[in-house]
LUMGU-909947 format. One record per atom (N, C-alpha, C): residue number from 1; residue in one letter; atom name; z, y negated, x negated. Coordinates in steps of 0.02 Angstrom, whole numbers, plus 50000, padded with zeros to 5 digits. Example, Ala and Ser with C-alpha at 12.3 -4.5 7.8 and 13.67 -1.06 7.14 Angstrom:
// residues 2
+-----+---+----+-------+-------+-------+
|   k | r |  a |     z |     y |     x |
+-----+---+----+-------+-------+-------+
|   1 | A |  N | 50390 | 50284 | 49340 |
|   1 | A | CA | 50390 | 50225 | 49385 |
|   1 | A |  C | 50390 | 50165 | 49340 |
|   2 | S |  N | 50354 | 50112 | 49358 |
|   2 | S | CA | 50357 | 50053 | 49316 |
|   2 | S |  C | 50394 | 49998 | 49355 |
+-----+---+----+-------+-------+-------+
END
This chain:
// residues 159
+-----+---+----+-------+-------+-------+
|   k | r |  a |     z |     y |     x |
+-----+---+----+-------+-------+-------+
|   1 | X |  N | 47823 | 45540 | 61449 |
|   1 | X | CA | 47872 | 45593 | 61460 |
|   1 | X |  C | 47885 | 45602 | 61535 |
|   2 | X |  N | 47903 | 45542 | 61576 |
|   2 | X | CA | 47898 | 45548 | 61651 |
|   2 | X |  C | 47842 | 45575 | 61670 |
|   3 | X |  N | 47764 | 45560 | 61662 |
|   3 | X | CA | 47715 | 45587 | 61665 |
|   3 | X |  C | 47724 | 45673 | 61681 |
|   4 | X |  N | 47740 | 45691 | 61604 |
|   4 | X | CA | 47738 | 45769 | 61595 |
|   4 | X |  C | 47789 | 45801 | 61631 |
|   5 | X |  N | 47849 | 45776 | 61674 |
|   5 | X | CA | 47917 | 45803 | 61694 |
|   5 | X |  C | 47899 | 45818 | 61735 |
|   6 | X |  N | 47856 | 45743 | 61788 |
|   6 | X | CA | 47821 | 45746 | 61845 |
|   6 | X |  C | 47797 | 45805 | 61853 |
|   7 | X |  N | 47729 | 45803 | 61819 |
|   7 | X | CA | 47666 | 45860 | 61799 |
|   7 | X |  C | 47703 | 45952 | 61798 |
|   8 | X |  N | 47744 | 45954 | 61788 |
|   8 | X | CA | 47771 | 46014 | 61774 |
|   8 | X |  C | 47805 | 46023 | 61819 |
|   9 | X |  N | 47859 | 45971 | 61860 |
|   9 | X | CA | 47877 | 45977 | 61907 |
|   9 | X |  C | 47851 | 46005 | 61971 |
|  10 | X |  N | 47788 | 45965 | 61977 |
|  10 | X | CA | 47766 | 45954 | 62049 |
|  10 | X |  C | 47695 | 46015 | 62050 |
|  11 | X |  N | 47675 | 46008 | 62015 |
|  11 | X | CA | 47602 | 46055 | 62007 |
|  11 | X |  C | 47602 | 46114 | 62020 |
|  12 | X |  N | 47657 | 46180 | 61994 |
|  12 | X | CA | 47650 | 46240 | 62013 |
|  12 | X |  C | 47665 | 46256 | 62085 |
|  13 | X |  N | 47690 | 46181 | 62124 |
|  13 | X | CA | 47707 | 46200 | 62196 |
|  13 | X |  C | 47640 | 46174 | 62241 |
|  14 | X |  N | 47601 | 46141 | 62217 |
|  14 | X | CA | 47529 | 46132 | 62239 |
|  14 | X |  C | 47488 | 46212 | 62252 |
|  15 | X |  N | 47490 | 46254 | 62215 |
|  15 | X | CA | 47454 | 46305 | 62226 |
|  15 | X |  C | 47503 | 46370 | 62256 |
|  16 | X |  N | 47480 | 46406 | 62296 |
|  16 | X | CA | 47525 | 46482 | 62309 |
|  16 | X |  C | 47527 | 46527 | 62263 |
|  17 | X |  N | 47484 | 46535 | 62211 |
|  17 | X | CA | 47455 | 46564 | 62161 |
|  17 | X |  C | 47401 | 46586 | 62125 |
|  18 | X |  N | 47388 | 46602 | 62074 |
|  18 | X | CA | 47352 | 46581 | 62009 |
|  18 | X |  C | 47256 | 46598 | 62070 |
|  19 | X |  N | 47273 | 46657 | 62093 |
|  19 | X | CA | 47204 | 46655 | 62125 |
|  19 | X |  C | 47188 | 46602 | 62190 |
|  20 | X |  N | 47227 | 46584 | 62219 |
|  20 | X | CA | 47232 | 46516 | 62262 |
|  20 | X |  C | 47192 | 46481 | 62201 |
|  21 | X |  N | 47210 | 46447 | 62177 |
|  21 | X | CA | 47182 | 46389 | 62117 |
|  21 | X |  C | 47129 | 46415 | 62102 |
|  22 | X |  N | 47112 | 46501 | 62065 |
|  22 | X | CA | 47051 | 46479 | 62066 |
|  22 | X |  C | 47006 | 46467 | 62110 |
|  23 | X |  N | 47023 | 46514 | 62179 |
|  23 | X | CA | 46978 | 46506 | 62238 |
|  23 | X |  C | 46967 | 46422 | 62237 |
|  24 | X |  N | 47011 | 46380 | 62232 |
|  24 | X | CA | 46994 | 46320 | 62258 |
|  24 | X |  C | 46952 | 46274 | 62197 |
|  25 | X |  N | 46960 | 46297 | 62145 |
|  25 | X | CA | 46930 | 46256 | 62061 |
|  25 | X |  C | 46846 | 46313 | 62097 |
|  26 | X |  N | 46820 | 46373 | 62126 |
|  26 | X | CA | 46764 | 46378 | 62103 |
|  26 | X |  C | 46733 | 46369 | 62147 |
|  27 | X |  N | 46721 | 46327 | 62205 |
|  27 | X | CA | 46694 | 46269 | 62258 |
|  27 | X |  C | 46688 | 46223 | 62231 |
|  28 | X |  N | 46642 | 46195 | 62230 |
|  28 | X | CA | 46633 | 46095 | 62206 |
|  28 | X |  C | 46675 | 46072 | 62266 |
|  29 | X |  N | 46668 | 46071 | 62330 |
|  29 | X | CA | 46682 | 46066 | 62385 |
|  29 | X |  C | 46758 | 46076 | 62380 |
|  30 | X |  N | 46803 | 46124 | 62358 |
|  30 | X | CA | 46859 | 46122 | 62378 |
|  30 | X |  C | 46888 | 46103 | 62297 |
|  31 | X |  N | 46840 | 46085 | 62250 |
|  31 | X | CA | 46886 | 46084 | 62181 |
|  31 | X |  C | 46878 | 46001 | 62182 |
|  32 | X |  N | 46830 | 45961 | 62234 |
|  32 | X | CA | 46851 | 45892 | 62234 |
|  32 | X |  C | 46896 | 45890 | 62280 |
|  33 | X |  N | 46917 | 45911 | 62333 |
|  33 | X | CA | 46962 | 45894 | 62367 |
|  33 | X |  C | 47032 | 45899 | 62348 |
|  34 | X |  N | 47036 | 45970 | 62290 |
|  34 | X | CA | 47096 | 45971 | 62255 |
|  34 | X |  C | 47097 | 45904 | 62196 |
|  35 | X |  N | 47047 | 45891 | 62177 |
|  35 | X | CA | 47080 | 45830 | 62102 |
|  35 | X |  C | 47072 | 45774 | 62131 |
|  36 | X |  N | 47045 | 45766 | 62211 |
|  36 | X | CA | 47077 | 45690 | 62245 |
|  36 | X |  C | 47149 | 45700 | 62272 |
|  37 | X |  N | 47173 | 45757 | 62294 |
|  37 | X | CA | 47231 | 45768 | 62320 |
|  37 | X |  C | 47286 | 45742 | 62249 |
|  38 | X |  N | 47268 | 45771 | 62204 |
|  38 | X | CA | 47311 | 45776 | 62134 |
|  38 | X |  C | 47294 | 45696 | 62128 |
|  39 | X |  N | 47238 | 45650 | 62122 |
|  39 | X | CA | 47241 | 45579 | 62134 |
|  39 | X |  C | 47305 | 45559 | 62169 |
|  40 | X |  N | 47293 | 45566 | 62229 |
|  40 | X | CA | 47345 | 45543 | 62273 |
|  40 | X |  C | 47417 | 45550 | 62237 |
|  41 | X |  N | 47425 | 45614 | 62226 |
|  41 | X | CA | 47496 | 45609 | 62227 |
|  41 | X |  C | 47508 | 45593 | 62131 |
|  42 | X |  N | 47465 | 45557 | 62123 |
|  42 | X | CA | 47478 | 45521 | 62061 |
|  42 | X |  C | 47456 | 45543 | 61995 |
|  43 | X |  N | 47416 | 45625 | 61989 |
|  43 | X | CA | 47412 | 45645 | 61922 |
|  43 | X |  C | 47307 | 45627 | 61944 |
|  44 | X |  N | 47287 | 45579 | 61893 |
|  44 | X | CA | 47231 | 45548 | 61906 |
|  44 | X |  C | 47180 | 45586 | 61841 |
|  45 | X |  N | 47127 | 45565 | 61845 |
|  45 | X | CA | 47079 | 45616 | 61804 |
|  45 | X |  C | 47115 | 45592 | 61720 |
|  46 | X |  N | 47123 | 45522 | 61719 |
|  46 | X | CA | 47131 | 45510 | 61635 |
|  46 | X |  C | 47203 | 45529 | 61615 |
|  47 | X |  N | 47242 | 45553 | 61685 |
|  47 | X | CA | 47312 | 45565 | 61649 |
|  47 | X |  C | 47291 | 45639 | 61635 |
|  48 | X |  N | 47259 | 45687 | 61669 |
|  48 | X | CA | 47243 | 45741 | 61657 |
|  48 | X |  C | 47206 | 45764 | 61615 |
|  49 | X |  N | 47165 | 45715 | 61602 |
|  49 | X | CA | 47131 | 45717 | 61502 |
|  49 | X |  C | 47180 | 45696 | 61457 |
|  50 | X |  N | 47243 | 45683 | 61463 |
|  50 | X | CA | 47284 | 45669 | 61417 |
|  50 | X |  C | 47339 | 45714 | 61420 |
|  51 | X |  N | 47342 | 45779 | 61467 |
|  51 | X | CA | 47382 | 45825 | 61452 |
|  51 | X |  C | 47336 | 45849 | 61433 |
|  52 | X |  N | 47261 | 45861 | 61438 |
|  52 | X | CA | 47248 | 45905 | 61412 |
|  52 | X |  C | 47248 | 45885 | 61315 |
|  53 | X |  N | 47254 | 45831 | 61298 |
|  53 | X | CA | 47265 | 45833 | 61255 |
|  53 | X |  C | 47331 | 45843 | 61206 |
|  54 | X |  N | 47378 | 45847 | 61237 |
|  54 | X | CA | 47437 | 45852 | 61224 |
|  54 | X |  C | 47446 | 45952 | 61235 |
|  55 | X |  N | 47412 | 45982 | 61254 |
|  55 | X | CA | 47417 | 46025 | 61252 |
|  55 | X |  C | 47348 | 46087 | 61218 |
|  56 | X |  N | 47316 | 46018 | 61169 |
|  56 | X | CA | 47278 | 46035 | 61140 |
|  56 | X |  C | 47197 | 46080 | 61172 |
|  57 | X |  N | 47196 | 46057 | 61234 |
|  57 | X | CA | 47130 | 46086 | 61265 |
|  57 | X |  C | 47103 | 46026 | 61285 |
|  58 | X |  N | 47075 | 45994 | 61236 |
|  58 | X | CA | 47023 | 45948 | 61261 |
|  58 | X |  C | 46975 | 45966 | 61281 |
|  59 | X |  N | 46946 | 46023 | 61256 |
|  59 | X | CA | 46877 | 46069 | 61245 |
|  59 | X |  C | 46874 | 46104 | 61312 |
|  60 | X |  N | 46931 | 46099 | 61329 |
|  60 | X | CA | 46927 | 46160 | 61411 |
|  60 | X |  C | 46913 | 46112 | 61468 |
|  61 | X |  N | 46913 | 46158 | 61524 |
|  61 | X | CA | 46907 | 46112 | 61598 |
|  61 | X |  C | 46972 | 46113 | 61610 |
|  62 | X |  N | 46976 | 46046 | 61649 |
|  62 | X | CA | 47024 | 46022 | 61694 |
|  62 | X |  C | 47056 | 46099 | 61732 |
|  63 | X |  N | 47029 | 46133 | 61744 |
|  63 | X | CA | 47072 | 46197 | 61767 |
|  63 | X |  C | 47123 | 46234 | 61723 |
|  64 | X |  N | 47081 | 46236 | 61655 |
|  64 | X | CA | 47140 | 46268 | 61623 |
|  64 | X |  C | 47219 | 46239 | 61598 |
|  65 | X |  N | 47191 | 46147 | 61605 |
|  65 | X | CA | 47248 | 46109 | 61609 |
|  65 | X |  C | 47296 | 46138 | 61666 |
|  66 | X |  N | 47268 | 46136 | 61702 |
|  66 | X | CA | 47322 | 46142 | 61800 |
|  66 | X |  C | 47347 | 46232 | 61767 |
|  67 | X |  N | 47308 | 46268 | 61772 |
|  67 | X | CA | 47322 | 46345 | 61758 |
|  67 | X |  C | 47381 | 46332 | 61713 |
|  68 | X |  N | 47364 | 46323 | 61648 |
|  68 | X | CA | 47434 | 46308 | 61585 |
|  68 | X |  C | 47492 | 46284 | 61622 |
|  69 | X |  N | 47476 | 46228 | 61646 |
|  69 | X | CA | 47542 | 46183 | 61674 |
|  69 | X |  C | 47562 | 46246 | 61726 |
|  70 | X |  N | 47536 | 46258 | 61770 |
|  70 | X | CA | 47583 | 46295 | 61835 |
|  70 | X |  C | 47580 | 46370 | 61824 |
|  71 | X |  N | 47535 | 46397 | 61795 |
|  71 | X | CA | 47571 | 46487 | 61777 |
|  71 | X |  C | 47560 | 46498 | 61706 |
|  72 | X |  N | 47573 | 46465 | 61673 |
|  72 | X | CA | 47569 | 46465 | 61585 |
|  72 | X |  C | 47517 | 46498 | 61556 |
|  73 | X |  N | 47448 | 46520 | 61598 |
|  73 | X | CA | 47413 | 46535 | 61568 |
|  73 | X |  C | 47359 | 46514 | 61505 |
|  74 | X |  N | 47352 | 46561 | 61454 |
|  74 | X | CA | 47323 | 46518 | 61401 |
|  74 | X |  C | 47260 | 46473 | 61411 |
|  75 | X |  N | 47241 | 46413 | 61382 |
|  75 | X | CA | 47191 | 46398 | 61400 |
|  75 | X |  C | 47116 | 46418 | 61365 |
|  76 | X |  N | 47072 | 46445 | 61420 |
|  76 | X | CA | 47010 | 46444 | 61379 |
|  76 | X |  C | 46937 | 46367 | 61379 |
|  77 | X |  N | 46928 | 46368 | 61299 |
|  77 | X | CA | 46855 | 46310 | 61288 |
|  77 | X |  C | 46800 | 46335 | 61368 |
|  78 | X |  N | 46780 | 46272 | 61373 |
|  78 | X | CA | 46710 | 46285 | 61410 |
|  78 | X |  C | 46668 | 46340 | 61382 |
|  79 | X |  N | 46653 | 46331 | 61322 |
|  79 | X | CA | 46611 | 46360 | 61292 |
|  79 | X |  C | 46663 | 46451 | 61293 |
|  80 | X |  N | 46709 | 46470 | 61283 |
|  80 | X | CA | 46732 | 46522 | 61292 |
|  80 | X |  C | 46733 | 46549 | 61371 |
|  81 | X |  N | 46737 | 46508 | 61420 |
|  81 | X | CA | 46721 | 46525 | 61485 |
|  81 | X |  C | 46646 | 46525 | 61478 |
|  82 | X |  N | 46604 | 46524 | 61456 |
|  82 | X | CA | 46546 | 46526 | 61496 |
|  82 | X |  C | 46510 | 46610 | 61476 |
|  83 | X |  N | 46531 | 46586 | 61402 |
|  83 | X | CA | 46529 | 46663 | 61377 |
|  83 | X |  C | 46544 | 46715 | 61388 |
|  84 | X |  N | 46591 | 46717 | 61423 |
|  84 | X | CA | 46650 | 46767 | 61457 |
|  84 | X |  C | 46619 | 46786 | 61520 |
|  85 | X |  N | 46577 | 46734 | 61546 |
|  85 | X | CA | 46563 | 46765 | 61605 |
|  85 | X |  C | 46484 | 46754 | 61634 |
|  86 | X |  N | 46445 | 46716 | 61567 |
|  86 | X | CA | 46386 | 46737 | 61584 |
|  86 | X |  C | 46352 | 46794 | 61604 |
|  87 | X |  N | 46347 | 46851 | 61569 |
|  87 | X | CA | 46311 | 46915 | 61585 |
|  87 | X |  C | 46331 | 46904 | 61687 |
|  88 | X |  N | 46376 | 46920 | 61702 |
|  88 | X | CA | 46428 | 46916 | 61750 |
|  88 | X |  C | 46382 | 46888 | 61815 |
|  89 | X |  N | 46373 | 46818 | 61785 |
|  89 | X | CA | 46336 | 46743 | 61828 |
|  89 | X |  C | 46265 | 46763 | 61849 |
|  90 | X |  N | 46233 | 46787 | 61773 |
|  90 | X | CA | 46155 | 46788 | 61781 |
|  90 | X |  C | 46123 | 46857 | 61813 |
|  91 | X |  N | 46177 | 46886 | 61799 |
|  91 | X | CA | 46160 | 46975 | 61834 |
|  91 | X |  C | 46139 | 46960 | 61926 |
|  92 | X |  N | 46174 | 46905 | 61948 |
|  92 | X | CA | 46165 | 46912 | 62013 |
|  92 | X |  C | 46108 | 46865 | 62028 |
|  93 | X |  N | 46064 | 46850 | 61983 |
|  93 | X | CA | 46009 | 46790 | 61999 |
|  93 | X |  C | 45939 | 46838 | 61983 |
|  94 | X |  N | 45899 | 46786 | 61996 |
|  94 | X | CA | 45834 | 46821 | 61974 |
|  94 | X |  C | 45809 | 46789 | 61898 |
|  95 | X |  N | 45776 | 46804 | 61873 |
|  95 | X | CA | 45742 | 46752 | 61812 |
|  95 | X |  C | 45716 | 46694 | 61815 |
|  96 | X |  N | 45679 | 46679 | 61871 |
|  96 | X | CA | 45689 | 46616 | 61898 |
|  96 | X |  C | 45720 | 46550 | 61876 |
|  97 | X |  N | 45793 | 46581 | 61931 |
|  97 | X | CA | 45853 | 46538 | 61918 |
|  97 | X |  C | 45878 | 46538 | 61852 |
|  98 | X |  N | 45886 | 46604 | 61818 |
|  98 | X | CA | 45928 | 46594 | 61732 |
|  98 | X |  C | 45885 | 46558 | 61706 |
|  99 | X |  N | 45861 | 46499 | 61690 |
|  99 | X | CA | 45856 | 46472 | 61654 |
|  99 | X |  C | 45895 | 46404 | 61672 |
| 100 | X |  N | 45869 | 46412 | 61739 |
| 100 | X | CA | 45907 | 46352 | 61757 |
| 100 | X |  C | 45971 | 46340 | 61765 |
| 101 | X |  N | 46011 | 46380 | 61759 |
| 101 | X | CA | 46087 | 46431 | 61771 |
| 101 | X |  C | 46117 | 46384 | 61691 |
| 102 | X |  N | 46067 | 46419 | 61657 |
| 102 | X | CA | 46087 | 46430 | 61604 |
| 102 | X |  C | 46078 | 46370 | 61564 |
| 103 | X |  N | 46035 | 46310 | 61586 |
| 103 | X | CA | 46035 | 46235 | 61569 |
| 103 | X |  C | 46110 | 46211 | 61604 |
| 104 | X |  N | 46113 | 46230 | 61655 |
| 104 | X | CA | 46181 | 46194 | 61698 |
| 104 | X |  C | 46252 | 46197 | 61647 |
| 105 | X |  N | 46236 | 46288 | 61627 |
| 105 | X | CA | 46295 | 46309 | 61595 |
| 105 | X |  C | 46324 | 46261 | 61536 |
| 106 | X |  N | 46252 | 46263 | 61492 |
| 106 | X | CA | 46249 | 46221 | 61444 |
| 106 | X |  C | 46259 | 46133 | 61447 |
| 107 | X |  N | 46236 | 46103 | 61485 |
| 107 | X | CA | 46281 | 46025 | 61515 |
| 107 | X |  C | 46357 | 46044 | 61543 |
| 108 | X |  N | 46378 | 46102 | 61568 |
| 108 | X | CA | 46445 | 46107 | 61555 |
| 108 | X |  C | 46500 | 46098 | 61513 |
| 109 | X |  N | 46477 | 46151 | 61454 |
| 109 | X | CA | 46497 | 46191 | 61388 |
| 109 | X |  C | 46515 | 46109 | 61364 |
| 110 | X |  N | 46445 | 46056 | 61376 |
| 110 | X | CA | 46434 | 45986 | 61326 |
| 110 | X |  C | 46467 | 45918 | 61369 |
| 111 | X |  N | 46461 | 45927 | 61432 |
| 111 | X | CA | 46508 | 45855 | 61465 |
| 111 | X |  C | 46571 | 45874 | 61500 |
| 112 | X |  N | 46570 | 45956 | 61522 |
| 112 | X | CA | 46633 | 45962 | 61551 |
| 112 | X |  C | 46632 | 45970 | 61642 |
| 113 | X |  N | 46666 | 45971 | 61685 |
| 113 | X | CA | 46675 | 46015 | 61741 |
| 113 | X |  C | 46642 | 45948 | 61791 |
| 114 | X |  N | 46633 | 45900 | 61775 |
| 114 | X | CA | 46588 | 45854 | 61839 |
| 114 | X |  C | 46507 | 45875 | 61820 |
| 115 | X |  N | 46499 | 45899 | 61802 |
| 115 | X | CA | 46433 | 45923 | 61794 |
| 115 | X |  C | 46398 | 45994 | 61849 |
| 116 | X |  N | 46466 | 46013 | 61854 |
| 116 | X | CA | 46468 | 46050 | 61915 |
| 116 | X |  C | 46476 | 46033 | 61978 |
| 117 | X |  N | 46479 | 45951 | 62006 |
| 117 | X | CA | 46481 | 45957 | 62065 |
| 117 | X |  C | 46425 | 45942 | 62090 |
| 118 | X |  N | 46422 | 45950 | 62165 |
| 118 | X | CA | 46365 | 45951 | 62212 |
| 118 | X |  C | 46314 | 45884 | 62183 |
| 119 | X |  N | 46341 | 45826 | 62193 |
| 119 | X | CA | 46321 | 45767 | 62182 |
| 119 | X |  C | 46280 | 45780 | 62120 |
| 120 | X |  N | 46284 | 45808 | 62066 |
| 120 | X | CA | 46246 | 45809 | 62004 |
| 120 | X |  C | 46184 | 45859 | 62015 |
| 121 | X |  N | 46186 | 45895 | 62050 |
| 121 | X | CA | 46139 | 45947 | 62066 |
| 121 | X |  C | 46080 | 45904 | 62070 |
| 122 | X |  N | 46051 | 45834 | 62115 |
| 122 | X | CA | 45976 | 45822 | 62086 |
| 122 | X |  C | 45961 | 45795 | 62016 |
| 123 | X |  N | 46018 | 45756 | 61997 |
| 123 | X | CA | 45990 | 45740 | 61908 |
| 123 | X |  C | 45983 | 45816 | 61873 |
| 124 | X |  N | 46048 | 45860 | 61878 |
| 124 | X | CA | 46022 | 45923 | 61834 |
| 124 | X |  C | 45941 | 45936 | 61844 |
| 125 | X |  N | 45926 | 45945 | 61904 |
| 125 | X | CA | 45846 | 45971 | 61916 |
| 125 | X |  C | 45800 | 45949 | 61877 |
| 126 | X |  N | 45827 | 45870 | 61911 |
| 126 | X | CA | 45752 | 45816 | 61877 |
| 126 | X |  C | 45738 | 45812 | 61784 |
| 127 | X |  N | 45833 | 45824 | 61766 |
| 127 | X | CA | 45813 | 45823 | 61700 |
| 127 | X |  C | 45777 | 45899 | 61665 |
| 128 | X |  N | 45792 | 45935 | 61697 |
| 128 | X | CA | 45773 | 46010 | 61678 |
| 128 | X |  C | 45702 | 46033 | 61690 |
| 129 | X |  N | 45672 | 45997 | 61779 |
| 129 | X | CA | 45599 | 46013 | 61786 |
| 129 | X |  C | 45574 | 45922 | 61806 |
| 130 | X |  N | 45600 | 45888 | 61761 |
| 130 | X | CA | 45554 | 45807 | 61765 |
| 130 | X |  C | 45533 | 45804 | 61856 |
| 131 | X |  N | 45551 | 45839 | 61906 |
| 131 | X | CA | 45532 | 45789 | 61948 |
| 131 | X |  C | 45583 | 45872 | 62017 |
| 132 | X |  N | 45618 | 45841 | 62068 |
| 132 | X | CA | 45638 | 45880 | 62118 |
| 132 | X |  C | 45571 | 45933 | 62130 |
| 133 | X |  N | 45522 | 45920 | 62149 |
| 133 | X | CA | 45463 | 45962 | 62191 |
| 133 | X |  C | 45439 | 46010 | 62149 |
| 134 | X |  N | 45453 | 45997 | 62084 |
| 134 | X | CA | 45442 | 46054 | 62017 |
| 134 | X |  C | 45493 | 46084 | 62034 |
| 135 | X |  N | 45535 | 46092 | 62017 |
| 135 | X | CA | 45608 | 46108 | 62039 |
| 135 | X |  C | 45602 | 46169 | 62086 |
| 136 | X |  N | 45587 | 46133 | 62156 |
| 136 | X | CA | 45596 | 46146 | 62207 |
| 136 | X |  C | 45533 | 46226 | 62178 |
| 137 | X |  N | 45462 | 46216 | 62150 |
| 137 | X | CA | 45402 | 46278 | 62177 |
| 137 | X |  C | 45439 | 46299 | 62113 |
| 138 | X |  N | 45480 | 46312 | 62062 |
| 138 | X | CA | 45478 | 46344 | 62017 |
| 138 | X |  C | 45532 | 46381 | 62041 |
| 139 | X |  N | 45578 | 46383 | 62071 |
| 139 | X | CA | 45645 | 46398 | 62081 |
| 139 | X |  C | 45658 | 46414 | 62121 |
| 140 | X |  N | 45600 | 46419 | 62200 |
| 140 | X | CA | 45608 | 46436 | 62255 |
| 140 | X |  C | 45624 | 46413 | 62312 |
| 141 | X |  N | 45653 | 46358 | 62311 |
| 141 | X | CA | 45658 | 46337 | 62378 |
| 141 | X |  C | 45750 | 46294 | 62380 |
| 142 | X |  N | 45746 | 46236 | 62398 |
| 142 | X | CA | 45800 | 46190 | 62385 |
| 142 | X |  C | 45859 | 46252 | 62429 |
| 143 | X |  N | 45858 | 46279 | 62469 |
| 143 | X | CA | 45931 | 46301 | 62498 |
| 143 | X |  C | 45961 | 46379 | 62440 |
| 144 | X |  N | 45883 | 46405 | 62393 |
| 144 | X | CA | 45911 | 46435 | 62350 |
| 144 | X |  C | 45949 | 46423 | 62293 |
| 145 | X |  N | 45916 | 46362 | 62278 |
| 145 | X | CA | 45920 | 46346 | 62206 |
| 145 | X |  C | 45995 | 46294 | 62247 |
| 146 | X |  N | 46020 | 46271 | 62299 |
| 146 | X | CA | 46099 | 46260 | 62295 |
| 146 | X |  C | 46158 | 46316 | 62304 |
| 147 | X |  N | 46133 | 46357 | 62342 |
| 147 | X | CA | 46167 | 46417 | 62347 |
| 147 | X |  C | 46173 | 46456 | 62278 |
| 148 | X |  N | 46135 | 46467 | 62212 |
| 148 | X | CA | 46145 | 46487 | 62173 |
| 148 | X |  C | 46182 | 46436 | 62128 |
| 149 | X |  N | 46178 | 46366 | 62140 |
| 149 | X | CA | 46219 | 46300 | 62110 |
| 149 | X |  C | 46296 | 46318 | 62140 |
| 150 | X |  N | 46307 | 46326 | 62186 |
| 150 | X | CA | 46359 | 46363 | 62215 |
| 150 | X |  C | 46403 | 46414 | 62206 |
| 151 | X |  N | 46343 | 46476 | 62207 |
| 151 | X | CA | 46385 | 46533 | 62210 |
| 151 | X |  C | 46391 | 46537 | 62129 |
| 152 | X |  N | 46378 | 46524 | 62087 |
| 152 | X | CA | 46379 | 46543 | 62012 |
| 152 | X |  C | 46444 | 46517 | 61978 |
| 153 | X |  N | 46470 | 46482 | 62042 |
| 153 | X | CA | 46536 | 46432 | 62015 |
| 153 | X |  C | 46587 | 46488 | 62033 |
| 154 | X |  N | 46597 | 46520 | 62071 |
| 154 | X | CA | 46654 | 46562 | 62102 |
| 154 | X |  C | 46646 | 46602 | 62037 |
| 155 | X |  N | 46596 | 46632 | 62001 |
| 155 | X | CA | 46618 | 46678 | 61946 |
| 155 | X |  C | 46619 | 46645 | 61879 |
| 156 | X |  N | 46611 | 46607 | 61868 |
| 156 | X | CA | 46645 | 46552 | 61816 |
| 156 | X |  C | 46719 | 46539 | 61816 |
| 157 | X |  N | 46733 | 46542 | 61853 |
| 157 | X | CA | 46830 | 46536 | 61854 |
| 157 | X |  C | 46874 | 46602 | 61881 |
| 158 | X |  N | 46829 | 46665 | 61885 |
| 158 | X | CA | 46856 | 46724 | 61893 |
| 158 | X |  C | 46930 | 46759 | 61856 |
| 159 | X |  N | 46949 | 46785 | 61850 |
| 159 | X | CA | 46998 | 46797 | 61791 |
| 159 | X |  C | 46974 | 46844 | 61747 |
+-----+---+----+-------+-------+-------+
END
């Protein structure tokens, strides 16, 4: 109960507003620096899987936890975000990349929002094309294929 008083207390004054948060959830880069900050000041990843269970979004990302808690917005499943904004994601890629887009999406939808950060980007590859250098000639070239690991995140948490 202290937990959740805390949590409700302190959280909606972390962000300026609802598009602040998402700007900062659709960076790997600035969405770890926000859930070490939220470390620090005490709300840690397993207390935050346990609002999300208490508020019945286990199924969602850690964002729609923070979103609910600080502007009461409803929460949406992974799998309902991805849907929502695939067409959206893949429109700005070539064919190429959607497949590979669209493997990422799918280890999302199934483990959840660390699957999106930078750090996972060479296992995604290796498991998707068995070795980086496949990867690399099928997909174009390592600064594309992170920049589209990148930019595909900002419209994933769009409104």
């Amino acid at each position: 109960a202290q937990f959740v008083e805390k949590l409700f207390g302190e959280l909606p004054m972390l962000f300026k507003d609802e598009d602040e948060l998402r700007r900062l959830w659709g960076a790997p880069e600035t969405r770890r620096a926000l859930l070490e900050g939220l470390a620090e000041k005490g709300f840690s990843a397993d207390q935050l899987r346990e609002m999300a269970k208490l508020i019945s979004a286990e199924r969602c990302d850690v964002f729609d936890v923070l979103a609910y808690i600080a502007f009461a917005l409803p929460p949406l499943t992974r799998s309902e975000r991805v849907e929502r904004h695939r067409p959206e994601i893949l429109s700005s890629y070539d064919d190429k990349l959607h497949a590979f887009l669209d493997y990422v999406l799918s280890q999302y939808v199934r483990e959840g929002v660390g699957e999106l950060d930078q750090d996972k980007l060479p296992a995604l590859l290796t498991l998707k094309y068995r070795a980086l250098d496949d990867a690399v000639r099928a997909l174009g070239g390592i600064n594309q294929i992170r920049d589209a690991f990148v930019g595909f995140q900002r419209r994933l948490y769009d409104a």
